[in-house]
N, C-alpha and C positions, 0 to 999 in steps of 0.2 A: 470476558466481554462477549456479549451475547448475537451472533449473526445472522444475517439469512440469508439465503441463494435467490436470485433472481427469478424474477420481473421485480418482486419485491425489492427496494432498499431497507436496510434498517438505519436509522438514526440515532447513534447509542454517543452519548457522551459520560463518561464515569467520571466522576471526581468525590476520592476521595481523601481529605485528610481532618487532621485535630482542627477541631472548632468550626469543619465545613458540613453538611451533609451531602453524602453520596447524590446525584442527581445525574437521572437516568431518564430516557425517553424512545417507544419505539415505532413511532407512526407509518406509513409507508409513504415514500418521498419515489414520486412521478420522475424529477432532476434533483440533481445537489447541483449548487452556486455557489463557487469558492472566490473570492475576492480576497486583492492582495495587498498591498503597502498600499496606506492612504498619505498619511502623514499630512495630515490637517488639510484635504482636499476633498472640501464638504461637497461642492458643486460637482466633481467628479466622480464621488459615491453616489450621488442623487441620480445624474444620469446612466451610470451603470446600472443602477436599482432599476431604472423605467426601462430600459435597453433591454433587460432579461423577463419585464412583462412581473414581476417582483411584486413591484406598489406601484399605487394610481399616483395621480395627482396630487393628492393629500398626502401623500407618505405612508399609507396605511397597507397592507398588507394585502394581495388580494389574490396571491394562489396559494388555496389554502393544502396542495401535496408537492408544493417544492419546498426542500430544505439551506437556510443559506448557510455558510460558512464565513464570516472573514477572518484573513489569518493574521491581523495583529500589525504592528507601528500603525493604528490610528497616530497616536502622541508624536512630537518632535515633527521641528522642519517647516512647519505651516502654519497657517493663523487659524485655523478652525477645527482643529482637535478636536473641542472641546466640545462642536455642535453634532461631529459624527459620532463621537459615544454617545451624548442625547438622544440620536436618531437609532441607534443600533441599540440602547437600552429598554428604547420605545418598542423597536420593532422584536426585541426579543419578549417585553411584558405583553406583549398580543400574541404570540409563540412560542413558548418559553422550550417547545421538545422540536422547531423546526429551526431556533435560529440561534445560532452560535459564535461567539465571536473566541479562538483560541491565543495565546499571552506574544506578543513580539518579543522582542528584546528590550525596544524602547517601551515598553509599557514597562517591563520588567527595572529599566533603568530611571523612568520618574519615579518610581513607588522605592528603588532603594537610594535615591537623591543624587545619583548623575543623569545634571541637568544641563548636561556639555550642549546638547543640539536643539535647547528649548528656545521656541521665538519669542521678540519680545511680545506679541500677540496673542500667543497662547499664556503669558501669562496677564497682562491685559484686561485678558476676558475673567480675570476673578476678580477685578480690584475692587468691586463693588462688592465683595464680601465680605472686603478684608478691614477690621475695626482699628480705630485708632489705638487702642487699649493694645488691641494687639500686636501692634507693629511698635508700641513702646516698651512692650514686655519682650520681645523678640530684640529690641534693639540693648535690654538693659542684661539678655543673654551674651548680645555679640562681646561688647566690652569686659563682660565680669573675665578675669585670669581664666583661662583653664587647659587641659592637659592636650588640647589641640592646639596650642599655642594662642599668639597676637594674631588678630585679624591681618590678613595679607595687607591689606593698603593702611593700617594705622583703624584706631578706634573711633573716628569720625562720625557723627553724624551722616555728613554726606557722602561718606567712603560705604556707610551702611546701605544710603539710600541707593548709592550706585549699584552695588552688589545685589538689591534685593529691593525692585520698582516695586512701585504698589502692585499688588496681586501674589507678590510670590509666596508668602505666609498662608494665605487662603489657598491657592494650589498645591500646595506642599498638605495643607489639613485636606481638603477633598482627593488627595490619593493617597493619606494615609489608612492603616487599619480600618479604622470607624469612619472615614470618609464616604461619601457620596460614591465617586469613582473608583476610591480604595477599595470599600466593600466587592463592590460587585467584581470587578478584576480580580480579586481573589478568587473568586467563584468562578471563575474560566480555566480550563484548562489548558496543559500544555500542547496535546492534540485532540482529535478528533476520528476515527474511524466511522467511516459509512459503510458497511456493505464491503465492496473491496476495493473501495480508498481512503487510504490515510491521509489526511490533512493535517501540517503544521507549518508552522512561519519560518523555521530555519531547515531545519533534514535530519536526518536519522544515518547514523552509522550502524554498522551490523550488531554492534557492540550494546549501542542503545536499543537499538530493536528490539534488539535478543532480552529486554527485562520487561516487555508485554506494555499495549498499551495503557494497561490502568497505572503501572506503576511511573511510564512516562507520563500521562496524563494528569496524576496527580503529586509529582516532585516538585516542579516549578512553585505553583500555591504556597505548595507545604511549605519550601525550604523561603518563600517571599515574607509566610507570617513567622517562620522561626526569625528570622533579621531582622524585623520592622519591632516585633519582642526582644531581640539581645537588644538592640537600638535603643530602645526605650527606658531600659535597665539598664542602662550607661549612660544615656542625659542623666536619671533622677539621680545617679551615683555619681554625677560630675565629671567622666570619664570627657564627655561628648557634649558643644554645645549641638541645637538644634540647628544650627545654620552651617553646620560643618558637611560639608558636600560629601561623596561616596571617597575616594580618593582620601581625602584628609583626616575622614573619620577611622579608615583602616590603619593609615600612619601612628594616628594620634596610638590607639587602641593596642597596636605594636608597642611601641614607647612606654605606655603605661604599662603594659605586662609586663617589660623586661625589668621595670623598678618598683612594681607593687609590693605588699607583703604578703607571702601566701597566705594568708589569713583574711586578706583584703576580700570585702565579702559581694565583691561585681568581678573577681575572679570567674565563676562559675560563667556569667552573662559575658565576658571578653573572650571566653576558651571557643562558646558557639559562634556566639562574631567572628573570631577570627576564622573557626573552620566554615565557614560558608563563604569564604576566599573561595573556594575551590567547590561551590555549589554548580547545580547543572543550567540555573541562570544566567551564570556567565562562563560557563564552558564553552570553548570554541566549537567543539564536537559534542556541544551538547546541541536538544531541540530548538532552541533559541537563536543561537548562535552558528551551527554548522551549516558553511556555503559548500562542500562537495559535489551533493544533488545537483546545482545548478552551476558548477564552475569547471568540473573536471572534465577530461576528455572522454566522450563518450564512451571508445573501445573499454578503458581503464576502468570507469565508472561501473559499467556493468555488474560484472560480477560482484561488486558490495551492491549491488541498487538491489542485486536479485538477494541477496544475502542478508537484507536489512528489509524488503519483504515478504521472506518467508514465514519469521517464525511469527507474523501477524497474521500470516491468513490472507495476504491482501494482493491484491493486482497493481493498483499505481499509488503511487506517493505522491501529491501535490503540496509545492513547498512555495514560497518567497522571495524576500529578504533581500535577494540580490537580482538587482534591476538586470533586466534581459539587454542586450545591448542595439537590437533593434524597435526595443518599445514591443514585440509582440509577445504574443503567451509561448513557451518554445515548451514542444516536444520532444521529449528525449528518452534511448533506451528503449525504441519499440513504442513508446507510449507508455513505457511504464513508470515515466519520471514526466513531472511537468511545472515546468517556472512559470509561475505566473506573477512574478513582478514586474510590472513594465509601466514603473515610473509615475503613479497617477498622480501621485503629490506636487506642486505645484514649485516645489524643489527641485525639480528634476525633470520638467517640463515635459512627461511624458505622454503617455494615453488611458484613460479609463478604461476596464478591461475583463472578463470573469471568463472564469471554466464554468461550462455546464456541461456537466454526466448526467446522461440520461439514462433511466429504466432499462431501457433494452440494450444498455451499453456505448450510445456514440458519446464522444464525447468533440464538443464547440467551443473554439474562443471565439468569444461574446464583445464584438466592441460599440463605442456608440452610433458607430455607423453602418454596422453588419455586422458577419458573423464567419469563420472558418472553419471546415470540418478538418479535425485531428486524427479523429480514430472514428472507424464506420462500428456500427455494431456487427458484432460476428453472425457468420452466414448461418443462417439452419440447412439440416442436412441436405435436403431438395435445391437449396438455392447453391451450395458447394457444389453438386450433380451437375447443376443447369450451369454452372460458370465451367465447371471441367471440361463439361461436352463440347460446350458453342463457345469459350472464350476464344479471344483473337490472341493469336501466340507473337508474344513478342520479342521473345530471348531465348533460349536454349544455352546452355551451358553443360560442360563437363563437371559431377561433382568431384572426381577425382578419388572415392571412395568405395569399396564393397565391388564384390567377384563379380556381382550381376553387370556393373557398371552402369550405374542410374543417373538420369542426366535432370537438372534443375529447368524445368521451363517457368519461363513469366508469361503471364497472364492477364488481358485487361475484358472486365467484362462489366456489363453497368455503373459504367465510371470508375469501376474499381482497378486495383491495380495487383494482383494474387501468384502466389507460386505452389508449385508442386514439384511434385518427383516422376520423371517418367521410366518404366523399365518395360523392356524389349525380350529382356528373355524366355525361350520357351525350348528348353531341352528336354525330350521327353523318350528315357530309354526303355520301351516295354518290353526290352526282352533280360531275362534274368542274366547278371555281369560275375562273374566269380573273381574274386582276388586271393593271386596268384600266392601274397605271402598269408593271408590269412584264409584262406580256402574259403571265405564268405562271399555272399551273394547277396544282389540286392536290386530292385528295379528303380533307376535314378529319375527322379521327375524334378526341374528347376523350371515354371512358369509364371508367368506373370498373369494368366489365365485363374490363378489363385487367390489373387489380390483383392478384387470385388469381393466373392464366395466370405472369404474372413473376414470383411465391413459387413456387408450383409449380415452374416452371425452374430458378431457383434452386435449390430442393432437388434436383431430380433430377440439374442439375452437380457439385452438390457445393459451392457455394462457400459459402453461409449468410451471406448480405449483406443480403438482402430480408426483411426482419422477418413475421412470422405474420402472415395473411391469408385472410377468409371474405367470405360475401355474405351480408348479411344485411339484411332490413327493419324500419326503426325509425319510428315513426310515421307507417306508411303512407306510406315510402319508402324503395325500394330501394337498396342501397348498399355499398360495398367499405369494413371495419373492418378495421383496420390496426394490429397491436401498436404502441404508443407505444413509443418508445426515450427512454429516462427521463435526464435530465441531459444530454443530447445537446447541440452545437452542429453549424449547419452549417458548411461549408467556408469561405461567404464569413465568418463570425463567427471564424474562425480564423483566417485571413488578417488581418483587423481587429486582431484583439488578438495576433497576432504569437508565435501559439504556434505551436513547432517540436517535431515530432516526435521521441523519442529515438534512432527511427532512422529515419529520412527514406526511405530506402530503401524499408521496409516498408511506408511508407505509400503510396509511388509505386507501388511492385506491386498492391497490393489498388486502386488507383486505372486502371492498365491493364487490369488484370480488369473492371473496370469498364465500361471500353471497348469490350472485346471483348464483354461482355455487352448492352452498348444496341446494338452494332453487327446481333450476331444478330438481339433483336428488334424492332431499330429503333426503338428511344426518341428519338423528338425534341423530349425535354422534356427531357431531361438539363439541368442546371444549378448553379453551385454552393450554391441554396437548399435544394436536394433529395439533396446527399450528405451526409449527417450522422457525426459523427465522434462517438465516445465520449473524452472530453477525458482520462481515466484512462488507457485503454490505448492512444488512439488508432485504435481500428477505424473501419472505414468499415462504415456500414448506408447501402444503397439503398432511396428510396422514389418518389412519386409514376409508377408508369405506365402512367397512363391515356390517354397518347398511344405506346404502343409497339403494337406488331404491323402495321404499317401493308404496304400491299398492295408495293411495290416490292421487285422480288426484288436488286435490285445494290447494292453496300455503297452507302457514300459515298464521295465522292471524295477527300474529306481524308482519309476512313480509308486509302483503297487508299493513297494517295503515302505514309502516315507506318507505318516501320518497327513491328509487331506486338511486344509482349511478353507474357509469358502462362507459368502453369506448365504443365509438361506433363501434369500429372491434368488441367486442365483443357482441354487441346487434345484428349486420349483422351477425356473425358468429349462432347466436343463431335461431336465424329467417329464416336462413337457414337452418337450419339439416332438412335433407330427412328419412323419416322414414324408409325407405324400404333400405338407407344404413348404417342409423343406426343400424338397422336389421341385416342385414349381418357382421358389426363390432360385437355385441355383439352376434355373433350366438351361441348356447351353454350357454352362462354366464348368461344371462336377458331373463327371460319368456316374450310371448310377452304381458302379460296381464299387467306385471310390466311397459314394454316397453311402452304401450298406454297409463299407467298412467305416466309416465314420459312428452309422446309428449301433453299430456291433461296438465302437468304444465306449460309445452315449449309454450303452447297457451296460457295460463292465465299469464304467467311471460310476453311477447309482447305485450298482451292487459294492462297492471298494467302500464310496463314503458309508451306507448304511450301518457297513460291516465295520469302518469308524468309529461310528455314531456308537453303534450298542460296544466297542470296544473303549471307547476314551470317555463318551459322553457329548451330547450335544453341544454343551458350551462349551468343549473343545474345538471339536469342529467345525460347528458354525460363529462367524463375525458379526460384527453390526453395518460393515462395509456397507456405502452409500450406493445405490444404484444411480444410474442416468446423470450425470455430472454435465 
């Protein structure tokens, strides 16, 4: 599946199976609009739609760079099902690449005929298409003998008409295969990826995750028109009447296998029926069906939410299915999970209600009456600076971690509410120290005066690893605050609990960059306490270096022996630094004695790769690694 990095969204919907064509679209979407369980609550989609500025008055469509989302139970529970797929098929034939509706459960469960939660309403609204011919030809199925036994109440006329009011023949043909509804419902998929949100009606386990969104995307379809085909090939073979609900048809289909002849030639058609018992349509833990995302305990939750993000590519998941239980959209996991069922259907007397993600990242639940901010967009580097320097300190905390002893401050600055790391130390031994059992020496520098100098770096390479960083005085002590990377684990914690990257590859890169970067300026604190990994996307953020800039101008010696790798922005970037603007960035922070032992590695690190490059080859040693993340 095809993405892009921001301001851009992309709007990719894949589906692909037998007898569907793949359908793909990549326009740029200003917001995405995810709306949740309708369940036949027309008037409460209508005002949702006007509430987000969506459609006018007429119903017609009128921002033409938002993309909508609904995620499914239009069907069941309500009397007007039938006029919001009209409305949503409408407003998808005027946008066919901005507007989306992905599969519920109950969509999933009219189209294979459990019709436990249908009103009489919604079927009602078909009666007028449904022919007399055909409700005598359906009645003269109910009667005839067959392998799904006697009609539950006796073979009555009015036992028929009970069981099946006018309309229900016509609503059973308009979602089947070649139906009106049918068709197109097929043509939806199970999720939907934007950019870095995944959208679907039930959740994703790590399990399901981990087989990519095309192939979640297009399962459900697939395995609806394998059933709706075995299904068919067992009416004409007598196996099944057509009035046999989901439940009685799998009995019947049971029964009949255990006494057919193998030779019996709707053998082959009861083997697929039977095994789509156990399709992802009605998997608990499947897309459709799993309420975890939205039911479990937060703490608990986490690590599958981060685990069932990764190997997509994506930042939050918005799910469904299960009614939030104060009516509002709830955020959960950071922001990186978010329920947005809250009860619109008129079953459940809830509220009308949508997520809007924006461009630049915030992301709003949407109600008829206003609107809540969930997540702000993230800060650019300047506006990180400006909240670190002037925030109003609200908390201080012990982390209880790391020799330096770095202390968690909170922060509230332009409404916002932000943490960091503050560290205090500044050990600085200039005169040379000998150790007694190893007879070595060494001039020990631990400051926090180092902190800035390695963000600064960072940004002027390019590579955006080292989190935002200033110098500031907090209770009449000086010290380096440090953007908090929020949800983070470190490496050794990754290691521990055995999570693997989706692509290994990428992380080894951003981890050589890494290399090459403490090697420049000489961090010899590196460790894996202090590379932190975002567990969603897997990036690497570098922190602690209070021990980098140190006076020795010659790499290391494990660095020199071990083969360099590195993208080539970042060997241009490195081969570039001026020293005389180096100078001026780190004025005050880095002596220039430190400074010249620094540019003396800057020269031996350009001379080692070169002598790479002509040793291994270029495509050895340089990556495709992305810069400015």
């Amino acid at each position: 599946m095809t993405r892009v990095s921001r301001p851009a969204l992309a709007f990719v919907v894949v589906l692909a199976f037998a007898g569907g064509p793949a359908r793909a679209a990549e326009p740029t979407c200003d917001r995405v609009i995810a709306i949740g369980d309708l369940h036949g609550g027309y008037d409460a989609f209508v005002a949702i739609l006007r509430a987000t500025g969506l459609v006018d008055e007429t119903l017609r469509l009128v921002d033409g760079r938002a993309c909508l989302v609904q995620t499914g139970d239009v069907v069941d529970r309500g009397a007007e099902s039938r006029k919001i797929l009209d409305l949503l098929m409408a407003l998808d034939a005027q946008a066919p690449d901005r507007v989306e509706m992905v599969l519920g459960n109950h969509e999933a469960m009219t189209i294979t005929g459990d019709l436990r939660y249908v009103s009489p309403e919604e079927i009602a609204a078909f009666a007028a298409e449904e022919t007399a011919d055909e409700r005598a030809a359906a009645f003269e199925a109910f009667v005839r003998p067959g392998a799904s036994g006697p009609p539950p109440g006796g073979a009555t006329q009015a036992e028929f008409d009970r069981l099946f009011p006018a309309g229900w023949f016509a609503r059973r043909r308009a979602f089947g295969a070649e139906g009106h509804y049918g068709r197109w419902l097929l043509e939806r998929p199970a999720v939907v990826q934007i950019d870095g949100s995944v959208i679907l009606h039930g959740g994703l386990t790590p399990a399901v995750a981990g087989q990519g969104i095309d192939a979640i995307a297009a399962a459900v379809p697939r395995e609806l028109r394998e059933f709706l085909a075995a299904r068919a090939a067992l009416e004409d073979a007598g196996w099944l009447r057509p009035t046999d609900d989901y439940a009685a048809a799998y009995a019947a289909v049971e029964a009949r296998s255990a006494a057919a002849p193998t030779d019996d030639a709707a053998r082959p058609a009861a083997a697929a029926f039977l095994a789509l018992k156990r399709a992802s349509f009605v998997d608990p833990e499947g897309p459709l069906w799993y309420r975890g995302l939205a039911q479990v305990d937060e703490k608990v939750l986490e690590p599958d939410a981060f685990a069932a993000l990764a190997p997509l590519g994506a930042e939050r998941i918005v799910v469904a299915h299960t009614p939030t239980a104060d009516q509002r959209i709830s955020r959960r996991c950071g922001g990186h999970v978010f329920a947005i069922d809250t009860g619109a259907g008129p079953a459940y007397g809830g509220r009308a209600s949508a997520l809007e993600i924006a461009a630049d990242g915030t992301v709003d639940a949407v109600y008829v009456d206003g609107r809540e901010r969930l997540v702000d967009r993230p800060l650019t580097d300047p506006e990180w600076e400006t909240a670190l320097l002037e925030g109003e300190i609200v908390g201080i905390e012990e982390i209880g971690i790391g020799i330096t002893r770095p202390r968690r401050v909170t922060l509230r600055h332009g409404g916002r509410t932000l943490r960091a790391a503050f560290k205090t130390v500044d050990i600085q031994e200039t005169e040379l120290t000998r150790f007694a059992s190893s007879g070595g020496q060494f001039q020990f520098t631990d400051s926090y005066r180092f902190e800035r100098p390695a963000y600064l770096l960072d940004r002027k390479l390019g590579m955006r690893m080292v989190p935002p960083t200033v110098e500031r005085e907090i209770e009449g002590e000086k010290g380096s605050l440090v953007a908090w990377i929020d949800k983070a684990i470190n490496e050794l914690e990754r290691r521990e609990r055995d999570l693997t990257s989706p692509d290994p590859i990428d992380l080894a890169q951003e981890q050589q960059i890494m290399r090459v970067f403490d090697a420049l300026i000489l961090n010899a604190d590196r460790n894996l306490g202090n590379q932190l990994i975002t567990p969603w996307d897997f990036r690497l953020h570098l922190i602690d270096h209070t021990r980098a800039f140190g006076l020795t101008k010659t790499l290391a010696e494990p660095f020199e022996k071990e083969a360099v790798g590195l993208p080539g922005w970042l060997f241009d970037a490195i081969r570039g630094l001026d020293a005389k603007e180096t100078a001026e960035l780190f004025r005050g922070m880095v002596s220039g004695t430190r400074l010249k032992a620094m540019f003396a590695r800057r020269d031996a690190l350009v001379k080692k790769i070169e002598h790479d490059v002509q040793a291994y080859g270029a495509t050895l040693v340089f990556h495709d690694a992305a810069p400015a993340r």
